[in-house]
C-alpha positions as CSV (number, residue, x, y, z in Angstrom):
1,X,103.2,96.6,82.1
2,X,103.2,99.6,84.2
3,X,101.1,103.3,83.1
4,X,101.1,106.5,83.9
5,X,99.0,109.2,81.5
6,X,101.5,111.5,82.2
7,X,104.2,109.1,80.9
8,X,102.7,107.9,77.8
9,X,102.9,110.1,74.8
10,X,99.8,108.7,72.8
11,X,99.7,108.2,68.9
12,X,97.5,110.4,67.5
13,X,95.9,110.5,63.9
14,X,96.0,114.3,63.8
15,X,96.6,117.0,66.5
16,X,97.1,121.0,66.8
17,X,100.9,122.1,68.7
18,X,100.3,122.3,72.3
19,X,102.1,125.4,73.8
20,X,103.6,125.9,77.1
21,X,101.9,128.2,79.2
22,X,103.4,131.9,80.1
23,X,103.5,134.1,82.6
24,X,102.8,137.2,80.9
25,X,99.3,137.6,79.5
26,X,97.6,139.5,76.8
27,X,95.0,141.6,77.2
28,X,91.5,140.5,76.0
29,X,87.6,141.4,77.1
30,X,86.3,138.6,79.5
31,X,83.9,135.8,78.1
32,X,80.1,137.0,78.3
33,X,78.8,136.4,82.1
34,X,82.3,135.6,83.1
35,X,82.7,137.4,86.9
36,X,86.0,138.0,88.6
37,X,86.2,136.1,91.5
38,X,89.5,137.7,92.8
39,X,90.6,141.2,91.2
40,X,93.6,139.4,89.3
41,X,91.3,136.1,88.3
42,X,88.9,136.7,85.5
43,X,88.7,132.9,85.1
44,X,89.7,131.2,88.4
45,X,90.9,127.7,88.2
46,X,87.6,125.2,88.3
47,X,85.6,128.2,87.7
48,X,81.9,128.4,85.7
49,X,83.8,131.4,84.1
50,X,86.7,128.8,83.1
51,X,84.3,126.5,81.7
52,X,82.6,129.0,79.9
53,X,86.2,130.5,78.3
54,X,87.1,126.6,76.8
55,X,83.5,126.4,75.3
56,X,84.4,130.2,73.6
57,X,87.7,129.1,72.2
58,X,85.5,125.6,70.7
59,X,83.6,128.1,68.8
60,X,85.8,130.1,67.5
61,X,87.7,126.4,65.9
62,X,84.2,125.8,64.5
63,X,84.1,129.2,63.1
64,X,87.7,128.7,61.4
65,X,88.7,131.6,63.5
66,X,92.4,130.2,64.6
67,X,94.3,133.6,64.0
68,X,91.8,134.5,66.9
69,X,92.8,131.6,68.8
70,X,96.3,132.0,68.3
71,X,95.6,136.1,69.8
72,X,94.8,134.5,72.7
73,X,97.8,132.8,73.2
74,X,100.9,134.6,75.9
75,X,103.0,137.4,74.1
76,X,106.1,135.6,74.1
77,X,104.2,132.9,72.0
78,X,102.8,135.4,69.4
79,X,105.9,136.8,68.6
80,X,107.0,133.2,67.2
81,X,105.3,134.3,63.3
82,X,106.3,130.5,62.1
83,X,104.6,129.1,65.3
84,X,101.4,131.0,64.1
85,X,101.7,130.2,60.5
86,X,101.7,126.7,61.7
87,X,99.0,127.0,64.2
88,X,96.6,128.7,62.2
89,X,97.3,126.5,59.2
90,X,97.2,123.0,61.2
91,X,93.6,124.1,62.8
92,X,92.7,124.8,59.4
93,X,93.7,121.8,57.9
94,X,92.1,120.0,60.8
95,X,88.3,121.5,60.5
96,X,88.0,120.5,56.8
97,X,89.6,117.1,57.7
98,X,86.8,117.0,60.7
99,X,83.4,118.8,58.9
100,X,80.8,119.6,61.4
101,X,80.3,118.9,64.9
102,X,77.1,117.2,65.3
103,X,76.5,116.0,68.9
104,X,78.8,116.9,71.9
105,X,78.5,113.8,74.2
106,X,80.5,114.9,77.7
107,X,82.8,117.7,78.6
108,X,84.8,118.3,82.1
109,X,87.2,120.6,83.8
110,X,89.9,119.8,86.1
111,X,92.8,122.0,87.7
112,X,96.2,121.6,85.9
113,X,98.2,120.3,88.2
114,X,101.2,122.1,88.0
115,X,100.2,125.4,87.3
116,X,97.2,127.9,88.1
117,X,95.0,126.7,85.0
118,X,91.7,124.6,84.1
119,X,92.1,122.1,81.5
120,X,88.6,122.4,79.9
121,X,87.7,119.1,77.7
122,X,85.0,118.2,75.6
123,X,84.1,114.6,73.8
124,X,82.2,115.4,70.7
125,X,81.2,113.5,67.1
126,X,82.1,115.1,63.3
127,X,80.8,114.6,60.1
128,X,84.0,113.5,58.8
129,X,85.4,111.5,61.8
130,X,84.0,107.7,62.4
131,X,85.3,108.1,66.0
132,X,84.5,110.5,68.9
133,X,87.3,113.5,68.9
134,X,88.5,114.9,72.0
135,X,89.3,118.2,72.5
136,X,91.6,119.3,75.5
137,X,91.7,123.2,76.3
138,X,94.6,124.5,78.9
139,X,92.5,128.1,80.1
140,X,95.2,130.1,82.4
141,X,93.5,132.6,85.6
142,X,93.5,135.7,82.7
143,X,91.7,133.8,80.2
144,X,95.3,133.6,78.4
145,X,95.5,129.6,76.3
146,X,98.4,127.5,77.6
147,X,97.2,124.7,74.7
148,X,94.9,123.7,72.4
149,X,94.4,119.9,71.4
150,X,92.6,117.9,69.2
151,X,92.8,114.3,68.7
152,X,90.5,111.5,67.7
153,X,89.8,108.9,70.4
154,X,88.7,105.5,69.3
155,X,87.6,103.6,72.5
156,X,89.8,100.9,73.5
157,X,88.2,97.0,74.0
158,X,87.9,96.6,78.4
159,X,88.1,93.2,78.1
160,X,86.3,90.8,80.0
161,X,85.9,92.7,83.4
162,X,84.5,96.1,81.7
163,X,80.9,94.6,83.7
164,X,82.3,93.5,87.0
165,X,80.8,94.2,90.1
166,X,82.7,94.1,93.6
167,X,81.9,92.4,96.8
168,X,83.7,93.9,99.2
169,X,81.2,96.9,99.4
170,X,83.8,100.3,99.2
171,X,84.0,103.2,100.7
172,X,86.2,106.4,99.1
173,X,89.9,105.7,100.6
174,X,89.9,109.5,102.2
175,X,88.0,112.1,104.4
176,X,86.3,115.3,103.0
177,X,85.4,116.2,99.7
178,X,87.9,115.5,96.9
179,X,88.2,115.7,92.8
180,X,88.0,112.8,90.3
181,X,91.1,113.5,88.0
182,X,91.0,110.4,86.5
183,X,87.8,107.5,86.4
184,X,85.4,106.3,84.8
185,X,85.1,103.9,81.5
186,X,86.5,105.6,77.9
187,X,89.7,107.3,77.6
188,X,88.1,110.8,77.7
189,X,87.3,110.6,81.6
190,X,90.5,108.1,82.3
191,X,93.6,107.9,80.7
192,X,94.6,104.6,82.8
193,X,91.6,103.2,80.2
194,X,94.8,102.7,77.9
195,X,97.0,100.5,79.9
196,X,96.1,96.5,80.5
197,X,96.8,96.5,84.0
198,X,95.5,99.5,85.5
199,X,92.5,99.8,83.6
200,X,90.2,101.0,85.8
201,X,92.4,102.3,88.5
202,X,91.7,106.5,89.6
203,X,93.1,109.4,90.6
204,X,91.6,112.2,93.3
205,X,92.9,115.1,94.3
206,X,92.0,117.8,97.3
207,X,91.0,121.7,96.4
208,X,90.7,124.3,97.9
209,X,89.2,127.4,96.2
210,X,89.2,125.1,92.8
211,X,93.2,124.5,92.9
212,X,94.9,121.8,94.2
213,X,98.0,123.9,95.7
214,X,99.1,127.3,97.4
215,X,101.8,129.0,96.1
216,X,103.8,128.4,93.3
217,X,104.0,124.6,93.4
218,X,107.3,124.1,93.9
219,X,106.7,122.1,96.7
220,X,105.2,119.2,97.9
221,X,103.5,120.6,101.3
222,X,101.9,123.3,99.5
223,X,99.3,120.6,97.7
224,X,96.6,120.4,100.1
225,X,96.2,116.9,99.5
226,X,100.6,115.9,100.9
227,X,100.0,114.6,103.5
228,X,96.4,113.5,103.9
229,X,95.8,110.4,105.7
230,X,94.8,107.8,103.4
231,X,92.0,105.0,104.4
232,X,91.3,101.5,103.6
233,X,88.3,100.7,101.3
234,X,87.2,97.8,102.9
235,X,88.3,95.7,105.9
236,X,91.2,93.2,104.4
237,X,94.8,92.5,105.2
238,X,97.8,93.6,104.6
239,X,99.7,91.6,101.3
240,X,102.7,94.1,100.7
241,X,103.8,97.4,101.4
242,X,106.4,99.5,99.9
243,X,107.9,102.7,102.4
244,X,111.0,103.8,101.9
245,X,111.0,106.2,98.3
246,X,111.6,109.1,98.5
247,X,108.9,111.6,97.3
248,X,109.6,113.5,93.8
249,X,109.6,117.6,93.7
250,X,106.5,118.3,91.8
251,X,106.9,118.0,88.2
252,X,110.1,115.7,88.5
253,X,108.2,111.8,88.5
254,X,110.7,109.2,88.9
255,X,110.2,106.0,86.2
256,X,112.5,103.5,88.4
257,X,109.9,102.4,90.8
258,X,106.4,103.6,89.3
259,X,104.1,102.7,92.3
260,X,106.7,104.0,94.5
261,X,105.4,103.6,98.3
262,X,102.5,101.4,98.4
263,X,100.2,99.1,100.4
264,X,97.9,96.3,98.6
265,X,95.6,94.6,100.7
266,X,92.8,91.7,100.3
267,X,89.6,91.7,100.9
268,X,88.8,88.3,100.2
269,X,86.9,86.6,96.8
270,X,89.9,87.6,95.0
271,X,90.0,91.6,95.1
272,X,93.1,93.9,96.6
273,X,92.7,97.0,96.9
274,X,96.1,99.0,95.7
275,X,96.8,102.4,96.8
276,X,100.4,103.9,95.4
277,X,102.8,106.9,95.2
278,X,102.1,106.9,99.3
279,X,104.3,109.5,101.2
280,X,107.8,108.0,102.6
281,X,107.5,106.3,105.9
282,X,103.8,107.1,106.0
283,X,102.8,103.7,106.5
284,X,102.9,102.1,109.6
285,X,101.5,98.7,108.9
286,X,102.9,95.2,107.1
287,X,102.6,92.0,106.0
288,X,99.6,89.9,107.6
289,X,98.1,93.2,109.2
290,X,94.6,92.9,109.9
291,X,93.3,96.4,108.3
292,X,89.0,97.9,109.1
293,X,87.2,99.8,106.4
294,X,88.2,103.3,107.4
295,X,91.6,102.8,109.0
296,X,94.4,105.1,107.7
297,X,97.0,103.1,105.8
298,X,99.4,105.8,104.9
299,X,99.3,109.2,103.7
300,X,98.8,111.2,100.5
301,X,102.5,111.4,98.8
302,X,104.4,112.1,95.8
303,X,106.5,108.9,95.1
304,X,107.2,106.8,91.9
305,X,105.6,107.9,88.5
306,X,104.0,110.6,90.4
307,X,104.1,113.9,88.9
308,X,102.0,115.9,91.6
309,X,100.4,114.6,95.0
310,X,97.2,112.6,94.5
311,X,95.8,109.8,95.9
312,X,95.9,107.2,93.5
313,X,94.1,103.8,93.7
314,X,92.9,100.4,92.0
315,X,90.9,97.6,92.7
316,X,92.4,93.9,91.4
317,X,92.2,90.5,91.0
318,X,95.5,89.6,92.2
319,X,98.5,90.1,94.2
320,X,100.8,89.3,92.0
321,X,103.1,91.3,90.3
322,X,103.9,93.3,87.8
323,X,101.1,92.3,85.8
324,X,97.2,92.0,87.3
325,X,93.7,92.9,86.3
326,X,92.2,95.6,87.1
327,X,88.5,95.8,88.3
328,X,85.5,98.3,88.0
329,X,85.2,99.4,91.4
330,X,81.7,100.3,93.1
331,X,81.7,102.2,95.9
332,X,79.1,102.6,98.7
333,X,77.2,105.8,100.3
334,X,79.0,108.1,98.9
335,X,77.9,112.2,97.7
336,X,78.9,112.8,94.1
337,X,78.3,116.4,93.1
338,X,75.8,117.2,96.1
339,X,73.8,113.8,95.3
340,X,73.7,110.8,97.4
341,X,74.7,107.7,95.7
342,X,73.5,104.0,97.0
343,X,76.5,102.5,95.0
344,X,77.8,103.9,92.1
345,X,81.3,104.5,90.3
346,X,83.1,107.8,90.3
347,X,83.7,109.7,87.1
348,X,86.6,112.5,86.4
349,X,85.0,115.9,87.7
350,X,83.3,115.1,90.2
351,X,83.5,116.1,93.4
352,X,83.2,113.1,95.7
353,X,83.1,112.1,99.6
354,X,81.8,109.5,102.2
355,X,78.7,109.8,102.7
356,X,77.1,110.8,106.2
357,X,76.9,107.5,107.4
358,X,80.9,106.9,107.3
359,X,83.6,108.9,108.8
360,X,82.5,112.8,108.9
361,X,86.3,113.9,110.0
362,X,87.6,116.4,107.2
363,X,91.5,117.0,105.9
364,X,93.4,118.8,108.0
365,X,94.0,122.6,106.8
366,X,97.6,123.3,105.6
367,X,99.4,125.6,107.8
């Protein structure tokens, strides 16, 4: 079986419409202590001020105030009276089915990565609800809502390597500081949680200024991270490689080969390292290739069931294919949010990078 979040439409037991985002933005009074970090960015993408916006919104659910919420949607979307009738009644319907919150347990931003917005979500507990529900906010740079999503989020069984710990002693497969968008254990920090054999596989993705492109995002070379040389984990060889896919135009994933351009290599004691959706010709080495822990393998592409550029990787048990393990994977020295960490394992939001004693070279800046 082969997963992508992006590709899986999830069931849920109850959930609000999700609206596409606009480009044509209502007026409204920033959130208290937002600042304007740009003269047309009251709440730039990644921003404290972003953050801050998605906790606003939260409250106004828990006041019952979704005619307020729905004001905060893009013009074109409150024109649409039936859309707000159903809105407004569907939030409503939804805070008596869910009584109080009574403990918020984690919340994170990350950029959307198609557009100039944060996605602001929070993991919290109800009165009414036996599970945890997750709530997934889409803030746009005006403070304008692109969506607004509740669902509950029962946490799916790991299985029998939810405890594993790795020998081959990783390091981040990448130079520089980059973003988490997907890792960790429980759905609500990593969708792959959902799928058997990519369980505990990741995402990360480069910013700059708290986005991950220039531009409009039309194009592959304006996300910082196309491009990116990409670096082995661990010394190993070289099982299989995978070159020739073309990459996708942002927003345009292709289903017919999901990993598109890859390399898998072993490290011995039964883990592979897996690194997929590889830019075309980008990697230079093949079967048998003896491979050293920081050596670039490829580079940062768009290929496959890849909606955006990202570097996406998974440790396993196994070479063979389609269907593996996957494994927890620790990795060594590395800086998590400003703090050192011995050995650790990375969790959607963070920022992460090598740590001082590995490879100090940084991405190369986009022309």
């Amino acid at each position: 079986m082969t997963f992508r979040p992006h590709s899986i439409v999830a069931v849920m037991l109850f959930s609000t419409m999700v609206y596409a985002q606009s480009s044509s933005p209502a007026s409204k009074p920033p959130a208290p202590g937002a600042a304007k970090a740009a003269s047309y960015a009251a709440y730039p993408v990644m921003s404290e001020a972003a953050k801050e916006r998605g906790r606003k919104l939260f409250e106004m659910f828990k006041a019952g105030q979704a005619s307020a919420i729905w004001a905060t949607y893009p013009a074109e979307n409150r024109k649409r009276a039936e859309e707000e009738r159903k809105f407004v009644a569907t939030l409503a319907q939804l805070k008596t089915k869910l009584g109080t919150e009574t403990k918020v347990d984690a919340e994170n931003i990350v950029p959307y990565m198609l557009k100039r917005a944060t996605i602001y979500s929070r993991l919290s507990e109800f009165a009414n609800s036996k599970v945890p529900v997750m709530t997934v906010i889409v803030i746009d740079e005006n403070g304008d809502t692109g969506g607004f999503n509740l669902r509950q989020q029962p946490s799916p069984p790991e299985g029998h390597n939810a405890g594993y710990k790795d020998t081959a002693k990783l390091k981040l497969p990448f130079s520089g500081q980059w973003l988490v968008d997907q890792g960790g254990h429980g759905v609500f920090n990593n969708g792959y949680q959902m799928s058997e054999d990519q369980q505990f596989a990741m995402d990360f993705v480069l910013l700059k200024n708290g986005s991950p492109f220039e531009g409009d995002a039309t194009t592959n070379e304006q996300f910082y991270c196309f491009g990116q040389p990409v670096l082995a984990p661990a010394d190993g060889t070289v099982v299989r490689v995978v070159n020739d896919i073309g990459d996708n135009a942002p927003g345009k994933p292709s289903q017919e080969t999901p990993d598109g351009n890859m390399i898998l290599m072993s490290h011995g004691n039964n883990e592979y390292s897996l690194l997929t959706n590889l830019k075309q010709n980008s990697v230079k080495l093949k079967h048998g290739d003896a491979v050293k822990q920081g050596d670039p393998v490829g580079e940062c592409g768009n290929s496959g069931a890849s909606p955006a550029p990202k570097v996406h990787y998974q440790l396993q048990n196994s070479a063979r294919f389609p269907m593996v393990e996957s494994l927890p994977a620790q990795f060594v020295d590395y800086i998590a949010d400003g703090k050192p960490v011995a050995v650790g394992e990375v969790v959607k939001g963070q920022t992460v990078s090598n740590g001082p004693t590995s490879s100090t070279s940084q991405p190369a800046e986009k022309k």
